[in-house]
RODO-794464 format. One line per field, with one value per residue (C-alpha): residue number from 1; residue in one letter; x, y, z. Coordinates in steps of 0.05 Angstrom, whole numbers, plus 5000, padded with zeros to 4 digits. Layout:
N
pos = NUM|... .
code = A|... .
px = X|... .
py = Y|... .
pz = Z|... .
***
This chain:
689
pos = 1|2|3|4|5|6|7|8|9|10|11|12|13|14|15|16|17|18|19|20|21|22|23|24|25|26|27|28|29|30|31|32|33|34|35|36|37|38|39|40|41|42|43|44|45|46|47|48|49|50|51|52|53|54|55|56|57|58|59|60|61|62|63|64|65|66|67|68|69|70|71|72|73|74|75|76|77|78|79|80|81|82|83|84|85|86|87|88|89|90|91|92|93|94|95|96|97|98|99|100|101|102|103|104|105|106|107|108|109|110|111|112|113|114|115|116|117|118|119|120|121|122|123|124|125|126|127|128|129|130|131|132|133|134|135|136|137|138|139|140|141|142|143|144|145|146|147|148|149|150|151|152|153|154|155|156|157|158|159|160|161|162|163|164|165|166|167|168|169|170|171|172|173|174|175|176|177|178|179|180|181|182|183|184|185|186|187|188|189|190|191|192|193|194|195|196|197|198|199|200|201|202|203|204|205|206|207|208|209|210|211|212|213|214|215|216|217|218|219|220|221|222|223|224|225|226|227|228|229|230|231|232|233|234|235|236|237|238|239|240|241|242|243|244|245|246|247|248|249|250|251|252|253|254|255|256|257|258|259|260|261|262|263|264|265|266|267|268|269|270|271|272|273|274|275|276|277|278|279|280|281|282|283|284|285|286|287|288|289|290|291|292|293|294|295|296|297|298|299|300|301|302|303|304|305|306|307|308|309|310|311|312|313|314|315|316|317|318|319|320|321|322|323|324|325|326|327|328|329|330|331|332|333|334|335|336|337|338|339|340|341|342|343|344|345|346|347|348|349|350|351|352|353|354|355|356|357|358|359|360|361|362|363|364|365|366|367|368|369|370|371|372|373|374|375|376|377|378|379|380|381|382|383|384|385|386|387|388|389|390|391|392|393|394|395|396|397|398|399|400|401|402|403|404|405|406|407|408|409|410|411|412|413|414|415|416|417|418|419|420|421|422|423|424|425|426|427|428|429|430|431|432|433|434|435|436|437|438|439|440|441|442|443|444|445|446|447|448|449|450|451|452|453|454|455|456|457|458|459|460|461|462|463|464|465|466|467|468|469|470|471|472|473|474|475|476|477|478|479|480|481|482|483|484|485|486|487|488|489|490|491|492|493|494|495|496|497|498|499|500|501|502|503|504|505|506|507|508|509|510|511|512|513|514|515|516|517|518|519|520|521|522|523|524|525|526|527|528|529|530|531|532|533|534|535|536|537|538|539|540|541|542|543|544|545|546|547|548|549|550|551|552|553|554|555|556|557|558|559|560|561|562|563|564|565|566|567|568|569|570|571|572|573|574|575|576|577|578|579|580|581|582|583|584|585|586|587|588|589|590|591|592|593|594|595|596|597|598|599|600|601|602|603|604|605|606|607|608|609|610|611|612|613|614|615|616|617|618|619|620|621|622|623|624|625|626|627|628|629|630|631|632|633|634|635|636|637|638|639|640|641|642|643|644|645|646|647|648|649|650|651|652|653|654|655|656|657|658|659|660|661|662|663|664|665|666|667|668|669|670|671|672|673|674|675|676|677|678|679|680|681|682|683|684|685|686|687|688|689 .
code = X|X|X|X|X|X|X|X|X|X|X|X|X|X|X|X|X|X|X|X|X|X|X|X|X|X|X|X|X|X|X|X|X|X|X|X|X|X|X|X|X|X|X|X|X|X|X|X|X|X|X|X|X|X|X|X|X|X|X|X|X|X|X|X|X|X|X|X|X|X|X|X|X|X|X|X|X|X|X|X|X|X|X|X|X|X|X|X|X|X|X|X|X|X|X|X|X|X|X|X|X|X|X|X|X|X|X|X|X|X|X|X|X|X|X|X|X|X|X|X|X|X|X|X|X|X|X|X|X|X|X|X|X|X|X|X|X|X|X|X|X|X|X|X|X|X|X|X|X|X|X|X|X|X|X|X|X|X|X|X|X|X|X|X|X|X|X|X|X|X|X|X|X|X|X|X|X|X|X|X|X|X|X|X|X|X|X|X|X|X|X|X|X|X|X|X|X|X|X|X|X|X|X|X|X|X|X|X|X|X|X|X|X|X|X|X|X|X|X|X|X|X|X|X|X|X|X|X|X|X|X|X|X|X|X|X|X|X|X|X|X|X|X|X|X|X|X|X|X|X|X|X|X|X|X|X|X|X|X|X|X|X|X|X|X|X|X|X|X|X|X|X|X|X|X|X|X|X|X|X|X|X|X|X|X|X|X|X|X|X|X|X|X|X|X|X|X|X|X|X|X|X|X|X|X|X|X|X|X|X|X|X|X|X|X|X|X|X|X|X|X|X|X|X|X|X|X|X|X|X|X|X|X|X|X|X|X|X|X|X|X|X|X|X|X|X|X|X|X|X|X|X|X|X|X|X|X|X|X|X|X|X|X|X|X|X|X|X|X|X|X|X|X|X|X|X|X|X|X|X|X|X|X|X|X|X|X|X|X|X|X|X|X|X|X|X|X|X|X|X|X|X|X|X|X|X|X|X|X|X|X|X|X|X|X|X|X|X|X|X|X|X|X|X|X|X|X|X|X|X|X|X|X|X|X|X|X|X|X|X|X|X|X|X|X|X|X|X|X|X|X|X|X|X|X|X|X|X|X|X|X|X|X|X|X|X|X|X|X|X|X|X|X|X|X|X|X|X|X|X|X|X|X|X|X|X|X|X|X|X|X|X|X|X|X|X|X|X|X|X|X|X|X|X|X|X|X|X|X|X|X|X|X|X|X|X|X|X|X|X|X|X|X|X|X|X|X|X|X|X|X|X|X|X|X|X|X|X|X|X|X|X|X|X|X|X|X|X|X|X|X|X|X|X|X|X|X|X|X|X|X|X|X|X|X|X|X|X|X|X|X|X|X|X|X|X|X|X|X|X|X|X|X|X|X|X|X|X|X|X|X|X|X|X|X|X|X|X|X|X|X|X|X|X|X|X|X|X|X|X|X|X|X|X|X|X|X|X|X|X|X|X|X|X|X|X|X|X|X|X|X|X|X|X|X|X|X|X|X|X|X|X|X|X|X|X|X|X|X|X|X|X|X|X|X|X|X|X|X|X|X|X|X|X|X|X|X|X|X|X|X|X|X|X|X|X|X|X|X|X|X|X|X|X|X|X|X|X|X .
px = 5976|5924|5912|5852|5795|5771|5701|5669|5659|5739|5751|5709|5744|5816|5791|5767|5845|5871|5828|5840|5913|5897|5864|5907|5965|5931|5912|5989|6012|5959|5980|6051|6032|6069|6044|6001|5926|5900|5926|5901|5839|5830|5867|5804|5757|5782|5784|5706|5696|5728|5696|5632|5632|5652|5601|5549|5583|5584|5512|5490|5531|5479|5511|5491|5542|5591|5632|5629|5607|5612|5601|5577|5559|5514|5556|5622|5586|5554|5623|5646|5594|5613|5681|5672|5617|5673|5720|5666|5657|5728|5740|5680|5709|5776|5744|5712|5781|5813|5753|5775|5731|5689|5646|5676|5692|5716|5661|5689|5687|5621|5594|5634|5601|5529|5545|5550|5486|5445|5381|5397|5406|5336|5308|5343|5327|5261|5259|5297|5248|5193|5229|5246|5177|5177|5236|5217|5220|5269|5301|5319|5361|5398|5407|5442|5475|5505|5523|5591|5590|5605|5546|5487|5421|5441|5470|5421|5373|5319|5304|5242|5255|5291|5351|5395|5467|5483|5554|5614|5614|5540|5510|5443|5392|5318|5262|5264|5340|5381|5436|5492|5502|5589|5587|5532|5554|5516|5502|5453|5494|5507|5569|5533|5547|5489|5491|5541|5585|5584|5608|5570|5525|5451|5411|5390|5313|5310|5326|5286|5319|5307|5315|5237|5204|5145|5125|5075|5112|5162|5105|5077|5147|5160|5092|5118|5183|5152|5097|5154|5187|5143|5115|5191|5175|5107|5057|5003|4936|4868|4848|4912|4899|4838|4864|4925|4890|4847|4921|4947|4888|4904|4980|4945|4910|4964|5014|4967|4955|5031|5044|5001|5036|5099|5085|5071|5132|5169|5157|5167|5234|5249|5255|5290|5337|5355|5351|5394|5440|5449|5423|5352|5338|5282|5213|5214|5167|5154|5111|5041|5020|5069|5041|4968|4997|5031|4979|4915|4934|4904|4864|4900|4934|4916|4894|4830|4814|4814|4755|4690|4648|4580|4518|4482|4448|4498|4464|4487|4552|4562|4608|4610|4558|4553|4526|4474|4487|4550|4575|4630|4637|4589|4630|4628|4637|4661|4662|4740|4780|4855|4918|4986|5065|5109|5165|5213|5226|5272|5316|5296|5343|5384|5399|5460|5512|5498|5436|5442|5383|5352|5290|5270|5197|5132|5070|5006|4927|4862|4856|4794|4844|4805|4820|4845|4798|4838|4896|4963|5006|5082|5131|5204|5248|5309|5377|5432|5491|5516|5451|5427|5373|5335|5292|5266|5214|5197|5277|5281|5312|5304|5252|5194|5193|5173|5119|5160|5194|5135|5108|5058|4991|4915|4858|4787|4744|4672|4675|4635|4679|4699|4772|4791|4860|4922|4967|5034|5077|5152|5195|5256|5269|5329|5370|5417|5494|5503|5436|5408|5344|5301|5247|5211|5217|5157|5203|5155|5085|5051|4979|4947|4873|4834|4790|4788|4752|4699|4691|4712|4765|4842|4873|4917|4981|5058|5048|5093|5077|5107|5134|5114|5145|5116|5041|4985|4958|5001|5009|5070|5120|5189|5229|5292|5312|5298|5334|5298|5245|5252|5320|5338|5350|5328|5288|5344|5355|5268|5286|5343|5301|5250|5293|5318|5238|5236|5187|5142|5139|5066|5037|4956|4951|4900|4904|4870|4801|4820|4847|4799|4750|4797|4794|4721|4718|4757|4733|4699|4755|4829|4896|4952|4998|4973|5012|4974|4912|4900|4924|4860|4809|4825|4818|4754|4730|4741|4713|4652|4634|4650|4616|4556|4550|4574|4550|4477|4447|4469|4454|4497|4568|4593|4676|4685|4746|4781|4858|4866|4814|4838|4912|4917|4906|4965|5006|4983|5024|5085|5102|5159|5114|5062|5125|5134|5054|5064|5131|5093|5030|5065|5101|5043|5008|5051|5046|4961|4929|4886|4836|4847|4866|4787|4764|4744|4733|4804|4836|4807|4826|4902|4909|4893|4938|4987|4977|4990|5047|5085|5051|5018|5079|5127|5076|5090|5156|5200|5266|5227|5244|5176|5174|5202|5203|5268|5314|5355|5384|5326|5300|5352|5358|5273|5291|5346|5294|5230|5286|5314|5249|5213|5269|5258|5176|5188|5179|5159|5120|5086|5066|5032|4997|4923|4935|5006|4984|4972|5026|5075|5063|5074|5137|5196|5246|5203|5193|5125|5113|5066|4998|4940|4866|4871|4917|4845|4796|4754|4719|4670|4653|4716|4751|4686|4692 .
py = 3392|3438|3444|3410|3462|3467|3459|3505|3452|3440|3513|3524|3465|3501|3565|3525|3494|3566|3599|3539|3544|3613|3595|3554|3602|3655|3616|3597|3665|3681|3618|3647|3714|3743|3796|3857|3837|3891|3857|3795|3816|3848|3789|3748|3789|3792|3718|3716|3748|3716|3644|3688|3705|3631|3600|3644|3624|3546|3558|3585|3517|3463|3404|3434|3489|3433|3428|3349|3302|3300|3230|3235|3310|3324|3293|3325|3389|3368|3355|3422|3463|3416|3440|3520|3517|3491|3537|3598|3567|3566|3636|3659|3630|3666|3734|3738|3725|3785|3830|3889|3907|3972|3979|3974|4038|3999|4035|4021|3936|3949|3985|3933|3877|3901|3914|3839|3817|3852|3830|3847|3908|3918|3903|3958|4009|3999|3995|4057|4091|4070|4096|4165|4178|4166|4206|4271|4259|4289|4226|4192|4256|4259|4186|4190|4255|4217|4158|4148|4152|4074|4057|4084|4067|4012|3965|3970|3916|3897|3824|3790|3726|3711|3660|3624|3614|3534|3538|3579|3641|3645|3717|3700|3763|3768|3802|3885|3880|3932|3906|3932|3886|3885|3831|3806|3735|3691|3635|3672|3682|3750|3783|3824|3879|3886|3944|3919|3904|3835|3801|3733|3708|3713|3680|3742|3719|3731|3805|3865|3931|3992|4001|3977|3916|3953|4026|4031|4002|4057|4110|4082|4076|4148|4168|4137|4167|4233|4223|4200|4265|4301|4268|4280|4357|4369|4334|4295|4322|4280|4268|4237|4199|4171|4161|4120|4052|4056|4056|4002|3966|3979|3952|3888|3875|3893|3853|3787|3794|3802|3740|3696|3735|3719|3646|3631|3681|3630|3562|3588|3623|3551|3520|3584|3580|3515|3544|3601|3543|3504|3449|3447|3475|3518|3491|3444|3453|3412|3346|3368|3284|3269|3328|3300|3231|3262|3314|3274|3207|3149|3192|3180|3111|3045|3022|3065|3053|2974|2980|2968|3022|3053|3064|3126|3104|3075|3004|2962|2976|3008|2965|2894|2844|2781|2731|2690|2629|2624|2648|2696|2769|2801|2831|2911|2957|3022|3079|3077|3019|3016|2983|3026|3018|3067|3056|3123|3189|3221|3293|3305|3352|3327|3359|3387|3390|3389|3349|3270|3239|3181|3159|3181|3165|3178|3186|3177|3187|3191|3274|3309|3384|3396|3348|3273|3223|3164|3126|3158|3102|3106|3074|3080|3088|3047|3101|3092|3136|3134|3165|3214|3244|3181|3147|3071|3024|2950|2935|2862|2813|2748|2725|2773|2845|2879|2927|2985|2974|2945|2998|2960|2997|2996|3048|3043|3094|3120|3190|3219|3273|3298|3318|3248|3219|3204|3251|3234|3270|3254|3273|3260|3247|3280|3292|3353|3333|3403|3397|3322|3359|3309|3327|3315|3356|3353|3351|3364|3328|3299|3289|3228|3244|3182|3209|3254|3319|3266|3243|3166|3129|3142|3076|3029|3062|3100|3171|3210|3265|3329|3342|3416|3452|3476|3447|3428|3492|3531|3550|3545|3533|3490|3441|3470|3541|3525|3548|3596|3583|3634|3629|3621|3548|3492|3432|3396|3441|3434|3367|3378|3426|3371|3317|3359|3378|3323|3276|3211|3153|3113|3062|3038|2967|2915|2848|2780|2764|2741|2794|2832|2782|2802|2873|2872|2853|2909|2977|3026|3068|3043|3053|3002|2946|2901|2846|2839|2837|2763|2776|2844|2791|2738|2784|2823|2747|2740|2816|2791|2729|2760|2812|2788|2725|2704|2768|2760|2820|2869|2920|2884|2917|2886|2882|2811|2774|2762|2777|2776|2826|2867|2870|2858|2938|2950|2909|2963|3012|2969|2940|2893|2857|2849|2818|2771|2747|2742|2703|2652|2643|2644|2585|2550|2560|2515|2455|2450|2417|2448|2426|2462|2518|2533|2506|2576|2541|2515|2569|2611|2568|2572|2642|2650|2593|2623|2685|2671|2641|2697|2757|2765|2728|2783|2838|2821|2802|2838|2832|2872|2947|2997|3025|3088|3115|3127|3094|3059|3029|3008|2975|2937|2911|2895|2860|2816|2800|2792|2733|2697|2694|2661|2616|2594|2588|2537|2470|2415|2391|2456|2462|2397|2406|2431|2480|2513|2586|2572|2524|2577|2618|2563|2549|2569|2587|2651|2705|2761|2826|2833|2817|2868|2859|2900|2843|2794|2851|2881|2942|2960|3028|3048|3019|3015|3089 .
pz = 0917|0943|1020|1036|1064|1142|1155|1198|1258|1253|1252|1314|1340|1339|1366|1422|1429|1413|1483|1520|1514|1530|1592|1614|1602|1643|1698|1706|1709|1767|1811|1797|1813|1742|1726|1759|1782|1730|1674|1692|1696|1623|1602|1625|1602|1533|1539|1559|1499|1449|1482|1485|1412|1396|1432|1392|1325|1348|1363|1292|1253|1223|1188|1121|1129|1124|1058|1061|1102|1175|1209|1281|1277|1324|1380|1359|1365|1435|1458|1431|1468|1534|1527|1510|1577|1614|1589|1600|1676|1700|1667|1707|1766|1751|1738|1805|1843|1792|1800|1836|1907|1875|1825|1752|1717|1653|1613|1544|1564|1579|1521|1481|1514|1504|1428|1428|1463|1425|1450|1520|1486|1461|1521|1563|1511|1511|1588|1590|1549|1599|1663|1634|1639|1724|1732|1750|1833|1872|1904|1843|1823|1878|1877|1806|1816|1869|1824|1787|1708|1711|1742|1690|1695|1634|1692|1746|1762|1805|1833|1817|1861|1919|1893|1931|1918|1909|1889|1905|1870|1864|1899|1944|1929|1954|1921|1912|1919|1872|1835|1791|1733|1717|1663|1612|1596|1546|1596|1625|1684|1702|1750|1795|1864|1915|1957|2004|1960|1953|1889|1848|1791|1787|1735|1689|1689|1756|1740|1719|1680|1732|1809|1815|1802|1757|1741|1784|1841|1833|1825|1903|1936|1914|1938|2005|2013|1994|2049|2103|2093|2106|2166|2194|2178|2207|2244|2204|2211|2221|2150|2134|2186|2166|2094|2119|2145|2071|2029|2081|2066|1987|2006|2034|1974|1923|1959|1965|1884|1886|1912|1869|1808|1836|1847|1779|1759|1803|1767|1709|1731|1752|1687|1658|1708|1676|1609|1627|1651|1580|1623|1576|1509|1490|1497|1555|1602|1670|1657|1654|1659|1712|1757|1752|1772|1833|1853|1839|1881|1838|1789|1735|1748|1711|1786|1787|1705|1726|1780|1757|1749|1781|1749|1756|1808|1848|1861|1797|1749|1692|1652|1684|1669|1662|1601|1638|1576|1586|1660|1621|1628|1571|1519|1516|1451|1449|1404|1396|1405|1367|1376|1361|1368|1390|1339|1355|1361|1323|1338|1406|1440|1495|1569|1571|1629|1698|1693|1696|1661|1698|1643|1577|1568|1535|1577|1543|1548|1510|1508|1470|1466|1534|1588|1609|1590|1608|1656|1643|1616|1611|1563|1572|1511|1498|1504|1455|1462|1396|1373|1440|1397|1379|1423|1413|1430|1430|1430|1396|1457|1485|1527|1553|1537|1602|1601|1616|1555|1509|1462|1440|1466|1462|1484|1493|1500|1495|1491|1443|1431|1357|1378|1416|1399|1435|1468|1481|1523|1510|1582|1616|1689|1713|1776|1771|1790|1841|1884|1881|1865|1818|1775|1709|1647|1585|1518|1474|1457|1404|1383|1340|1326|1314|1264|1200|1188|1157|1231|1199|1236|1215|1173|1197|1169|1196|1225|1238|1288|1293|1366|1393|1449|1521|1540|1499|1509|1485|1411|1361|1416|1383|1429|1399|1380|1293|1231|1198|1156|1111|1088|1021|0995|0948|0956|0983|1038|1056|1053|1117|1149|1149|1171|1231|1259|1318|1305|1335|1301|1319|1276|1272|1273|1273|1324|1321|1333|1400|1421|1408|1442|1503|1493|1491|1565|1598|1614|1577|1584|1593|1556|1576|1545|1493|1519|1585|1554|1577|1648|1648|1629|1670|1733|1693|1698|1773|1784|1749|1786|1851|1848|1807|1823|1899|1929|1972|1934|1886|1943|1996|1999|2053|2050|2012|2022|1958|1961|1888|1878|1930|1904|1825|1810|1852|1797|1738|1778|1793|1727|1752|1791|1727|1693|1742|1742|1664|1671|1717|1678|1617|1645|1674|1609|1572|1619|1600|1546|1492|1536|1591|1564|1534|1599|1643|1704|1703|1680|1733|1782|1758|1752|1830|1850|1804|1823|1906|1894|1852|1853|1914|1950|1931|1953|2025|2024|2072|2019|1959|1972|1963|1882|1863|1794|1754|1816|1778|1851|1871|1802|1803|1873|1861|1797|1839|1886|1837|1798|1859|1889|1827|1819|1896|1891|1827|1872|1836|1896|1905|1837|1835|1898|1897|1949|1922|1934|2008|2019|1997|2053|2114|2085|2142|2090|2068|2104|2102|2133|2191|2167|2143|2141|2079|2042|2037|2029|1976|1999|1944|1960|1966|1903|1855|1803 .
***
């Protein structure tokens, strides 16, 4: 019977077994001390390149190189890239205890080594060419006459970027430093000898090819040198004096323009670093949504969208008015109004090691190509393990979906622009495993525009979005390093490529007439949850009659007391505690008739008692620990207090009192922080767009 044949993922998986054993073997002679230090340390480098040259092949695999079929393969190769970067960590670890203490004159590993990374190669070639040209001064001559033939101008560097070591083995280097590169790895991380002799790894994209950090910046420190010698050999004379505060002043300048390059240089370096690392593929960016929710305060939050908003003039509103027949807020239509469900995404690369992944999320917001024209709202996506590139939304389970979760979504807006849609910004919140350091990573982004080249509106239909790479303004950027697209194949191989582009799933929808009826009386402009749609109108209801109705004059902007008012838009921003307000209307809901129910006045009157006693109650309790995003300590300590404390508040006695939201708070078994003016008061001015 014929032997059945390997695949290439199970052949890659025994080379991996064959240099671990390897490994392993080698580090037991050097604890034993078996051996000379010399041969241990062309043992390991051997080894580096053989895991080297394996991690490059493991790389290059697809599942259609496969001879059959592979279940699970996109784990099972995860798994085997975790263990070859492991392997590739502890050998770099190993090499820097075998290097020797000078520089390395092993030219033949290194010429060996650069044949392999062959577009580090291309790089220093071409940079070579560039600093032949500046080498004509006296100084650098000496300098490499004084040189030995191991160090070339091939393995000298110059740092763009101060970087400090976090882990052992790691070399600290500030800016204009000279380095002298030993080992290339394909990590990214690069063995490395400052001047003093000190041995570590630098990320390579902190590094520059030469002993300057630009041309010109070699051309001026010459130019300096040159003048300082001859200063030393004769005294200056009066015009060189006068010319020497005009190139200081030139220094000041260059240096200032410097530094803003080198800022920018610097968050970009950042997420290289991490992409040097393994720890993020190709393509991610930092959150370009998230930043404008941290850097503009309330901007971009549903709280602001939810305020009512000023006329031109400043004395009347813009979008709140009242129907004088009825006593109801006066319904409002927009140029775009939809309804959509995030169903899933599908292939989006996953962080690798060293990074711990707190949320995986979509952020999304009416965009025109230009600019934010809306709230930034945030879904999270449901994680399964057993598929790590798939994301999901609107999880079927028991009882209330909370918002967080819920990707059911509407948008209004009235921008006239031709180019509206929806962008949506697919990111991850992460906290990486060596520093603590947290942050937010963009994934990719997609873009739904709500109209065709016809200008009609789009159908109520599936889309599926293609995902791009980097920012929304940048052009044909991919999340993931892609197969080529010209290689030879058939249809069935389009049809893999296809399947492995990562890709949004959003569907158009239509809702009922009453929610639309709801919909009509929220902002002009506002992108949330469509299952909090009743919750918006009942407090549009109470905006409207306060402000409209109980107010002196529509010029009188006094602060009005109204604790409702003056705390629901906090609620858009803390999700939990939205959940909880829907839990307890939901459940006084169900005790009214049909009756009450289309009776306003009555409704209105429950939502605030309702409200007090849930709510607003666990706004100022002392127990409820402040919101952070992504905690996942503190959402779960907030959802143990959010549960105890509505199963406390449900007294029958309360409940059936007329004055249940007040009664709450005399109670001696509940305690409340110190009291603010601000908890009762509506300042208009402040709050009003």
């Amino acid at each position: 019977m014929p032997l059945k044949r390997r695949g290439p993922l199970q052949i890659i998986h025994r080379e991996i077994d064959e240099v671990k054993r390897q490994v392993d073997s080698l580090v037991k002679d050097v604890q034993s001390k078996a051996g000379s230090n010399d041969e241990a340390f062309q043992r390991c480098q051997e080894l580096q390149i053989s895991a080297e040259k394996t991690q490059k092949s493991l790389q290059k695999l697809t599942k259609a190189d496969e001879l059959a079929p592979v279940g699970n393969y996109d784990q099972r190769k995860q798994e085997e890239e975790k263990r070859l970067q492991n392997i590739l960590e502890s050998l770099n670890t190993l090499s820097l205890k075998l290097s020797p203490p000078g520089p390395s004159t092993e030219t033949g590993f290194a010429s060996k080594e650069d044949s392999d990374d062959d577009d580090d190669d291309d790089e220093d070639s071409a940079d070579e060419n560039d600093d032949t040209d500046d080498d004509g001064s006296d100084d650098k001559d000496e300098k490499r006459a004084t040189k030995p033939p191991s160090q070339a101008n091939t393995q000298i560097y110059t740092v763009l970027s101060d970087f400090k070591g976090e882990q052992d083995g790691d070399l600290s280097v500030q800016r204009g430093d000279v380095l002298t590169i030993i080992r290339k790895t394909a990590d990214g991380w690069w063995l490395a000898q400052d001047t003093k002799g000190n041995r570590g790894v630098v990320p390579k994209t902190f590094l520059k090819f030469g002993s300057g950090v630009n041309d010109k910046d070699d051309k001026d420190e010459e130019d300096d040198e040159d003048a300082e010698d001859d200063d030393s050999e004769e005294e200056e004379s009066e015009e060189e004096e006068d010319e020497e505060p005009m190139e200081e002043g030139n220094k000041h300048s260059v240096a200032s323009n410097w530094s803003t390059v080198r800022k920018a240089l610097t968050e970009i370096d950042a997420t290289d670093v991490l992409s040097a690392m393994g720890a993020i593929p190709s393509g991610f960016r930092p959150s370009t949504l998230n930043k404008l929710l941290e850097e503009e305060g309330i901007t971009y939050r549903g709280s602001h969208y939810i305020q009512p908003e000023l006329s031109q003039s400043q004395l009347s509103f813009k979008d709140l008015f009242l129907d004088p027949d009825t006593g109801r807020v006066r319904s409002r239509q927009v140029r775009t109004c939809v309804c959509f469900t995030l169903w899933n995404c599908r292939m989006i690369p996953t962080p690798g090691v060293g990074v711990q992944v707190l949320s995986r999320h979509v952020r999304l917001c009416a965009f025109d190509g230009v600019q934010v024209l809306s709230n930034i709202h945030t879904v999270r996506a449901a994680y399964n393990s057993k598929s790590p590139k798939t994301w999901n939304f609107s999880p079927r389970m028991t009882g209330i979906l909370p918002t967080l979760l819920d990707g059911d979504c509407f948008l209004r807006c009235n921008a006239s622009s031709p180019n509206l849609g929806v962008f949506f910004e697919l990111g991850v919140t992460f906290i990486r495993n060596s520093t603590g350091e947290r942050g937010d990573l963009s994934c990719g982004w997609a873009f739904l525009k709500l109209t065709d080249d016809a200008g009609n509106p789009l159908p109520n239909r599936t889309y599926e979005l293609p995902v791009n790479g980097g920012t929304p303004y940048e052009k044909d950027v991919t999340v993931e390093a892609p197969v080529t697209r010209t290689s030879p194949g058939g249809v069935f191989q389009q049809m893999l490529l296809a399947r492995r582009q990562p890709k949004l799933i959003v569907k158009l929808k239509s809702t009922s007439s009453r929610t639309r009826t709801q919909l009509s009386l929220l902002p002009d402009t506002f992108l949330f949850c469509l299952s909090c749609v009743h919750l918006l109108a009942l407090h549009r209801q109470l905006l409207a009659d306060t402000l409209l109705m109980d107010r002196p004059t529509m010029q009188n902007a006094d602060l009005i007391c109204s604790p409702i008012l003056s705390t629901f838009p906090v609620l858009l921003d803390q999700t939990d505690l939205l959940d909880a307000l829907r839990s307890a209307w939901l459940e006084a809901e169900t005790s009214m008739s049909r009756a009450q129910k289309r009776d306003l006045p009555h409704l209105k009157q429950e939502f605030v008692k309702v409200y007090m006693s849930s709510a607003y109650f666990l706004l100022h309790s002392p127990s409820l620990p402040c919101y952070r995003w992504a905690d996942p300590p503190s959402e779960e300590q907030r959802a143990r207090v959010i549960f105890a404390t509505l199963d406390a508040l449900k007294n029958p006695q309360l409940t059936s009192s007329q004055s249940a939201g007040s009664d709450v708070f005399f109670d001696s078994r509940h305690q409340h922080l110190a009291f603010d003016v601000t908890e009762l008061t509506y300042d208009l001015l402040r709050l009003a767009r």
